[in-house]
N, C-alpha and C positions, 0 to 999 in steps of 0.2 A: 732776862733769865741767865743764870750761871750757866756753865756746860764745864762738867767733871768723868772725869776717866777712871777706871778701876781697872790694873792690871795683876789680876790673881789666877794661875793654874789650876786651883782647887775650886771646882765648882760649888759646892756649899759653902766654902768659905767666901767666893766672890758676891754669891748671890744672898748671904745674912750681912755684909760690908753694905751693898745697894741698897735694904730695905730697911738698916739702922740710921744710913747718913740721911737716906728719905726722909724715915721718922722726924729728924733734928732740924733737917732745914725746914721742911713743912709747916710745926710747931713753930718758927721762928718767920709765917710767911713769906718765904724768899724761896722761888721755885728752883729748883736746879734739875737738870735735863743728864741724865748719866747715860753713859757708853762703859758697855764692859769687855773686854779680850781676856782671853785666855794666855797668849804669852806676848811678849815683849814684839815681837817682829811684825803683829797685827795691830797691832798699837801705834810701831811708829810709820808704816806704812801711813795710814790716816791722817797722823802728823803731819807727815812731808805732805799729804793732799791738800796744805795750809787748812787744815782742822784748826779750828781755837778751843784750847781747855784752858779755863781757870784752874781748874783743880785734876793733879793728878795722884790718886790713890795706888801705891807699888810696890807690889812684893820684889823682896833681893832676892832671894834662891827660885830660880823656874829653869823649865829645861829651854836650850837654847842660851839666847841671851839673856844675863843677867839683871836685874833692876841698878844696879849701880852703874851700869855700863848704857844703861835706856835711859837713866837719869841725866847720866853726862851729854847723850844727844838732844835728851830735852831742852838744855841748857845751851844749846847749840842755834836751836832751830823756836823754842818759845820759852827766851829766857824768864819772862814774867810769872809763870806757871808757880802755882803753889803745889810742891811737892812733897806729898805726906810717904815715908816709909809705911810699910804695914808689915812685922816678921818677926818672929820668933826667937830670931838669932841674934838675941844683944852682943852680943862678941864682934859684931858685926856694925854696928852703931858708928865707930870710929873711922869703918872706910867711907863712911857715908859723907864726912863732913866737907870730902873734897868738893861734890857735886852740891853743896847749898840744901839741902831740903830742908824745907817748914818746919817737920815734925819727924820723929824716928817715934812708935808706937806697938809695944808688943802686941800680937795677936790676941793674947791671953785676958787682956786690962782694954783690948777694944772698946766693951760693951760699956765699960765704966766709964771711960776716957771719950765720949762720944760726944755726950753734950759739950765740953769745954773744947774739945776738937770744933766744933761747930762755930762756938763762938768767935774764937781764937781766928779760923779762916775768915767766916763773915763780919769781922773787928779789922783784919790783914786788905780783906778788899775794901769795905767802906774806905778805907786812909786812902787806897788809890784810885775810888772812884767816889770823889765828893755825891752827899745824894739828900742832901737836905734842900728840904724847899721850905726859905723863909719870908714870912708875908708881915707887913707892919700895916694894922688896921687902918687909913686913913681917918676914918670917924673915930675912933678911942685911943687909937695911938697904941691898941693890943698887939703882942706881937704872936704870932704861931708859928711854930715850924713842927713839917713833917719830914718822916723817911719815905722819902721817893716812891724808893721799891715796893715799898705796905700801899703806897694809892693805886685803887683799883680804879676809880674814874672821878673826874670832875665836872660838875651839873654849870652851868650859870643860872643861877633865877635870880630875875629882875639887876638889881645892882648890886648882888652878892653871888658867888662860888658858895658849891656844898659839895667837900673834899670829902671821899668814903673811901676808908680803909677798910683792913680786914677785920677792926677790929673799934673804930672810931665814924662818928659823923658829923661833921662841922662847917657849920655856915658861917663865914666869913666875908666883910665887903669889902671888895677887891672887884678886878677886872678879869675876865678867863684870857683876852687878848694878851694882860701882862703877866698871867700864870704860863699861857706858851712861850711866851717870850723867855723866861726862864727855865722851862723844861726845854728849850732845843738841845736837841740832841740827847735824850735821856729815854727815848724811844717811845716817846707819846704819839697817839692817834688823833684826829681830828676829822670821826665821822660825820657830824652834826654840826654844825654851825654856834650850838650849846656845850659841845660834849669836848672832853677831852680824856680817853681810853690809853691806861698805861698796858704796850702792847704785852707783857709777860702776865696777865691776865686775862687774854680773848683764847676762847676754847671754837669761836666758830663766826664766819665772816658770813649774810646772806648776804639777799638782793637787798633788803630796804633795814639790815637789823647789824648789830654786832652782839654776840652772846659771851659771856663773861664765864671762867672759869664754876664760877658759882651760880650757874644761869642766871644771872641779872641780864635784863635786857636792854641793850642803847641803841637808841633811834639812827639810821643814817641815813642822807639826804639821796632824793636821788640821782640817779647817774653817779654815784662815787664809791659802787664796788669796785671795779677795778681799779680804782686808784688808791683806795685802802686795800684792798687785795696787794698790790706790789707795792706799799709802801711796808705793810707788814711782812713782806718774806727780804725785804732788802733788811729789816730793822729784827728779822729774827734769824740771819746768818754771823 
């Protein structure tokens, strides 16, 4: 899961910014987890707490510190941060270049500019975090690749994987031992000895179950909540 910041003063404007960039990533299944502040100084606070944002959405003009001046410390403390401007004040576009931001974005052309805002970020991260998973059939010599992010779990039955997306279902034969092997580190689960649960999809962890954003339900072996319990909050900080 991404995790994005929005630093806007005006409270209608912060909270129509949260529920359009919602909309886009949603639509494009890639969850993103947003934090909102009101001004600059409760923002970088949380910063310095080593917070991680991918994404910081900043107005320049607020009271206090400025977004150009919030931008400069972002670039201090999490130089990788995609920084989108968000303001009114094009006049203002050209002090911005010092600080590197992603994007300068009027107010006004938000609404319209939203989907290719989306793309453009989630196009910016895929380059820095490869997330393709590619399988070459042994028996046909098919090749498949998926986006990571979109698998919400993988089954083993018999001597085939059935990789379910949000939006696909495909049985492929393959090993689940050599699909782990390639998803290390991409913060895959391993409740079941069958199962392999990509964690930006689990809405709820039991005793004997793991429940999927979409309640789908996967089986987990006994004795291994608490070690999927802390394997997911290490893999969701």
């Amino acid at each position: 899961m991404y995790q994005a910041a929005i630093v806007e003063d005006e409270q209608d404007i912060l909270r129509y910014m949260q529920a359009r960039l919602a909309k886009e990533f949603e639509s494009r299944s890639l969850p993103v987890a947003f934090d909102s502040f009101s001004g600059g100084e409760r923002f970088l606070a949380m910063l310095r707490e080593h917070y991680h944002y991918d994404m910081v959405f900043l107005d320049i003009e607020m009271p206090g510190i400025d977004g150009i001046t919030v931008c400069r410390r972002i670039r201090e403390i999490a130089p990788e941060a995609l920084v989108v401007f968000v303001s009114n004040k094009e006049e203002l576009v050209f002090q911005t270049f010092e600080v590197q931001p992603f994007r300068f974005i009027r107010k006004s052309q938000f609404d319209a500019l939203a989907p290719s805002l989306a793309d453009s970020l989630l196009g910016e991260l895929a380059l820095r975090h490869p997330r393709q998973l590619t399988i070459v059939e042994a028996r046909s010599g098919d090749v498949y690749s998926f986006d990571i992010h979109t698998i919400r779990y993988i089954e083993a039955q018999g001597k085939d994987c059935r990789i379910v997306t949000g939006s696909t279902d495909t049985l492929v034969r393959c090993r689940l031992m050599d699909l782990e092997a390639q998803l290390d580190g991409q913060r895959f689960l391993r409740p079941h000895r069958s199962y392999l649960v990509n964690c930006q999809f689990v809405f709820h962890i039991g005793k004997n179950e793991v429940v999927l954003t979409d309640r789908t339900t996967i089986p987990m072996s006994r004795g291994k909540q608490e070690e999927i319990k802390q394997q997911f909050l290490q893999m969701s900080t």
